[in-house]
C-alpha positions in Angstrom: -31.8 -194.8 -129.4 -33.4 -191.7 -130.4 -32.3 -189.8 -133.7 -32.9 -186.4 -134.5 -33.5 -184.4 -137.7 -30.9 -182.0 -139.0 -30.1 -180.2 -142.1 -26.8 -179.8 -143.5 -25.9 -177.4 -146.2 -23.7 -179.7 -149.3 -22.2 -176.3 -149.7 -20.7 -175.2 -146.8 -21.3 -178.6 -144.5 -23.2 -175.9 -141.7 -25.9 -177.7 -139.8 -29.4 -176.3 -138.8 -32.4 -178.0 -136.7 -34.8 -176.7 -139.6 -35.0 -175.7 -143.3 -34.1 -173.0 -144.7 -34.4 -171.6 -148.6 -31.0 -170.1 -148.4 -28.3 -171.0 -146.0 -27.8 -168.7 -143.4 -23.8 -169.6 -143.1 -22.8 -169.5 -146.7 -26.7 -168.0 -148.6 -26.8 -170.4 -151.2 -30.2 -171.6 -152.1 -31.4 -174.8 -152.0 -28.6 -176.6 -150.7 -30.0 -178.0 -147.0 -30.5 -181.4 -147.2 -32.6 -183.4 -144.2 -30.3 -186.0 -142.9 -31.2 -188.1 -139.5 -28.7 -188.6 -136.8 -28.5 -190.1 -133.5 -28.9 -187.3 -131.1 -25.7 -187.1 -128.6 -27.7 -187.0 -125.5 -28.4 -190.5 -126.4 -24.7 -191.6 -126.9 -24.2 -189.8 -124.0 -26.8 -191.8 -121.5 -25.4 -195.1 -123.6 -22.4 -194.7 -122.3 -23.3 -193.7 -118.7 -25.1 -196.3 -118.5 -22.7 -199.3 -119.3 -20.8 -197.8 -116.6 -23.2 -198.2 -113.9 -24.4 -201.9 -112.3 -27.5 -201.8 -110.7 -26.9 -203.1 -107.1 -29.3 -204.4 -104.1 -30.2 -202.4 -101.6 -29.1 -204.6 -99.0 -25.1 -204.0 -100.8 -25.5 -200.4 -100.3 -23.2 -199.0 -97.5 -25.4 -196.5 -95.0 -23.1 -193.6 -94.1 -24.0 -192.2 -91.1 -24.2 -188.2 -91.3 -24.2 -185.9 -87.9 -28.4 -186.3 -87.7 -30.1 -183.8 -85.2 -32.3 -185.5 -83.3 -36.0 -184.0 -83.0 -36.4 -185.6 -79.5 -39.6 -187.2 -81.2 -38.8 -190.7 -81.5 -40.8 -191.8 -84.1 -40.2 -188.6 -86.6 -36.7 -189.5 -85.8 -37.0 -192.9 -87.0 -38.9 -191.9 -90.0 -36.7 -189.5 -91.2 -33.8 -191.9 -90.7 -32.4 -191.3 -87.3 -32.4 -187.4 -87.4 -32.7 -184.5 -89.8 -29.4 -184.2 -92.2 -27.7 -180.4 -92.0 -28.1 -178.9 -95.4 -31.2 -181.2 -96.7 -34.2 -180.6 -97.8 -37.8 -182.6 -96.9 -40.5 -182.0 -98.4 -44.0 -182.9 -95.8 -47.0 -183.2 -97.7 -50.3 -184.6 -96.3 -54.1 -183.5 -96.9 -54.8 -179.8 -95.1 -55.2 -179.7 -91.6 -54.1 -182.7 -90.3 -51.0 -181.5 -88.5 -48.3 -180.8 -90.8 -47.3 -176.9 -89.7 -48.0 -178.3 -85.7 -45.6 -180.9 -86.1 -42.8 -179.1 -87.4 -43.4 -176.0 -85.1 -42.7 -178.7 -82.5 -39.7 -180.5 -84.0 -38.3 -177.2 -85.0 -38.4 -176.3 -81.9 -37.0 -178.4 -80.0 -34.0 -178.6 -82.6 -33.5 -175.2 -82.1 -33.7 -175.1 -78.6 -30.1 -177.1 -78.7 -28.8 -174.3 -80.3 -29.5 -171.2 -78.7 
């Protein structure tokens, strides 16, 4: 677990990521003192993660969406079975070897379905 640093006035109990000569909540001097805590994030994630159980992949239910199919059998297969409504792809590749011709094609032949 991760702590973190924080200094607490023995004044007024305020808490501040860094030192101070006088306490910006109550100005006394010289009353921050360094203490080390664990940092919430990391309780948080703690927690999260007892809650989750990894699983295998051959447990995890597919749920079929509404793909549009390209008409190009093999981009269809490698982006699942179709492009999802509302996602996102990225297609990266080195320069020139096709990457704006392919999806001028696929584009256009999902679009043609809906004009």
């Amino acid at each position: 677990m991760k702590s973190r640093t924080s200094f607490v006035c023995q004044q007024c109990s305020a808490e501040f990521p860094q030192w101070y000569g006088k306490c910006p909540g109550c100005g006394q001097w010289n009353t921050l003192v360094e203490t080390v805590r664990e940092s919430k994030n990391s309780e948080l994630r703690m927690k999260n993660r007892s809650q989750s159980t990894p699983q295998k992949l051959s447990d995890v239910k597919h749920i079929e969406k509404n793909r549009l199919k390209s008409g190009f059998g093999e981009f269809d297969r490698v982006m699942g079975g179709g492009i999802v409504p509302g996602s996102v792809t990225l297609l990266a590749g080195d320069p020139g070897i096709g990457k704006s011709t392919l999806l001028l094609h696929v584009l256009s032949a999902v679009g043609g379905m809906y004009v």
